[in-house]
N, C-alpha and C positions, 0 to 999 in steps of 0.2 A: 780895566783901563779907565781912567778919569777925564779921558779925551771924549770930546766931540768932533764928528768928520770936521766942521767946519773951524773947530780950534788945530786938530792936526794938521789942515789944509795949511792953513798960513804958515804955522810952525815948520812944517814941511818945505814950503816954500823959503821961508829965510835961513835954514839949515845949511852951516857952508859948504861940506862938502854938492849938493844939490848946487847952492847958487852957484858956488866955481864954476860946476860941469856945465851950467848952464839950462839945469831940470828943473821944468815947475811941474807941481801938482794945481793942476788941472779941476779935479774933482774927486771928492769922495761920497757914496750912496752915506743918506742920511741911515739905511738899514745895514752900515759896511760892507756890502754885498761886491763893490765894485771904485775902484781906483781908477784915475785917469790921468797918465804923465805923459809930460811933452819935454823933449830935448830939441831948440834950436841951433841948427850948425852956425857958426862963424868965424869970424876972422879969430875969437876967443876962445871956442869949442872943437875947433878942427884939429885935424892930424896936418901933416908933411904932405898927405897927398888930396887935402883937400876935402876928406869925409870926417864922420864920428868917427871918435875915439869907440875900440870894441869894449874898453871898461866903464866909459860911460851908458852906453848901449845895456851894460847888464847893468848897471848901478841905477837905470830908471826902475828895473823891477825889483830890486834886491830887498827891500825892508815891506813891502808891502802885504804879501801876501799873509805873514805874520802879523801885519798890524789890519788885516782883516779880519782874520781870521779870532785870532786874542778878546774884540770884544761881541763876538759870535759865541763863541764857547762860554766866556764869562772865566774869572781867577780863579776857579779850582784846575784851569791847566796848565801845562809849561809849554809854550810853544819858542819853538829856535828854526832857523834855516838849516836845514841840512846837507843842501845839495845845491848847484846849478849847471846847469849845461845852454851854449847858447849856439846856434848854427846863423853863421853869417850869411846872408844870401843875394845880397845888393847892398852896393854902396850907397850908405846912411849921408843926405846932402837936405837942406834946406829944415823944415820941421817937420820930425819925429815923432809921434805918438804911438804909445803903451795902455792896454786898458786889462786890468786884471779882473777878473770874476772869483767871488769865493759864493757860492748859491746856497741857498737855506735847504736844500738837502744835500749837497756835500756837508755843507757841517754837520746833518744829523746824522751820516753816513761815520763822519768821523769819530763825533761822541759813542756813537755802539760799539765802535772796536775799540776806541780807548775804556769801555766802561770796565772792564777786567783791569786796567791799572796796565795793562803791556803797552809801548809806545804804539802809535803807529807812526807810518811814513806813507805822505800823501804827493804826487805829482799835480804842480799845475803848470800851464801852459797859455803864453798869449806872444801872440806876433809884436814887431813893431813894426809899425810901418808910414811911408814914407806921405808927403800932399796929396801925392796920387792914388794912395790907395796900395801901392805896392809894398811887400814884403822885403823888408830890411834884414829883419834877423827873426828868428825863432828862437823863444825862450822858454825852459822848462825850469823850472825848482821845485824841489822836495822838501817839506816843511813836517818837523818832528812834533807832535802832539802826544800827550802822556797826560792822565788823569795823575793832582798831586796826591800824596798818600792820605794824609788827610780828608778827604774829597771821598777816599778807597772808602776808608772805615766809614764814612757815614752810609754813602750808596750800600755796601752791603748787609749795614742796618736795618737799613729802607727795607732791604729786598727781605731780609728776616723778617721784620713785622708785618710783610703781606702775606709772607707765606704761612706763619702762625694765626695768622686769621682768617 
C-alpha cells in the first residue's frame, strides 16, 4: 500500500460513502496496528426511530481491518473481507465510536499459516460503543489472507537454500 495512516486518514474522511453516513476516521496507529472511527447520530444520520442506521454501524468497520492489516503483511498478499456478523445491543444515539486492533503478533500468527500458499481465514472483533462507554453493537469480520503465488515460489526457494546448506 503506498498510503500513509495519516494520508489514508483524510482520504478516509472525505470518502463519500463515509461523509454521507456521517463517519470520520478518527485515527490511524503510525505502526497500522489500530483504527479509530466515529459515527455522530443526527437529524442527518438517523433512522425513523431516532438511532444509527444498523448499516452504518457496520460500515464504520467494514474496510478497515484489511486496510490494517495489507500494509502489515506488505504486497505479496491478497487480502479481501470475507465475512461480517454484527449483534446489536443498544440503541446507537449521540457519538459512536469503533477502535479496531490488528497486533503484531496476530499478523505474524497469520503470515505462518498463510506461508504454504493455503488461504487463511482470520476473526476480528471490536465493540462500538456509545459517550458512555456502553455497548452499541458487537462486531466480528473475517478477513481472507493468501500468500500470492509468486511470493510461494520465492519463499520455497529460501527454504531450499537453507536446507542445502
Amino acid at each position: 500500500m503506498k498510503f500513509t495512516p495519516r494520508t489514508l486518514k483524510l482520504g478516509m474522511r472525505a470518502w463519500p460513502p463515509f461523509l454521507g453516513a456521517g463517519i470520520s476516521v478518527r485515527h490511524i496507529a503510525d505502526d497500522w496496528s489500530r483504527a479509530e472511527v466515529t459515527l455522530r447520530v443526527n437529524s442527518l444520520t438517523r433512522n425513523a426511530l431516532g438511532t444509527a442506521f444498523g448499516g452504518s454501524l457496520s460500515s464504520m468497520t467494514d474496510p478497515f481491518y484489511v486496510l490494517l492489516l495489507m500494509p502489515q503483511l506488505g504486497e505479496d498478499y491478497y487480502v479481501w473481507d470475507a465475512s461480517a456478523e454484527i449483534d446489536f445491543v443498544k440503541r446507537g444515539r449521540g457519538k459512536l465510536t469503533a477502535v479496531m486492533h490488528v497486533p503484531a503478533s496476530t499478523v505474524e500468527d497469520i503470515r505462518a499459516r498463510a506461508a504454504s500458499g493455503d488461504r487463511t481465514l482470520t476473526w476480528f472483533e471490536c465493540d462500538i460503543t456509545d459517550e458512555s462507554g456502553d455497548v452499541v453493537a458487537h462486531v466480528r469480520r473475517q478477513v481472507y489472507v493468501r500468500l500470492q503465488p509468486h511470493a510461494r515460489k520465492s519463499n520455497a526457494e529460501t527454504a531450499m537454500s537453507v536446507i542445502s546448506h
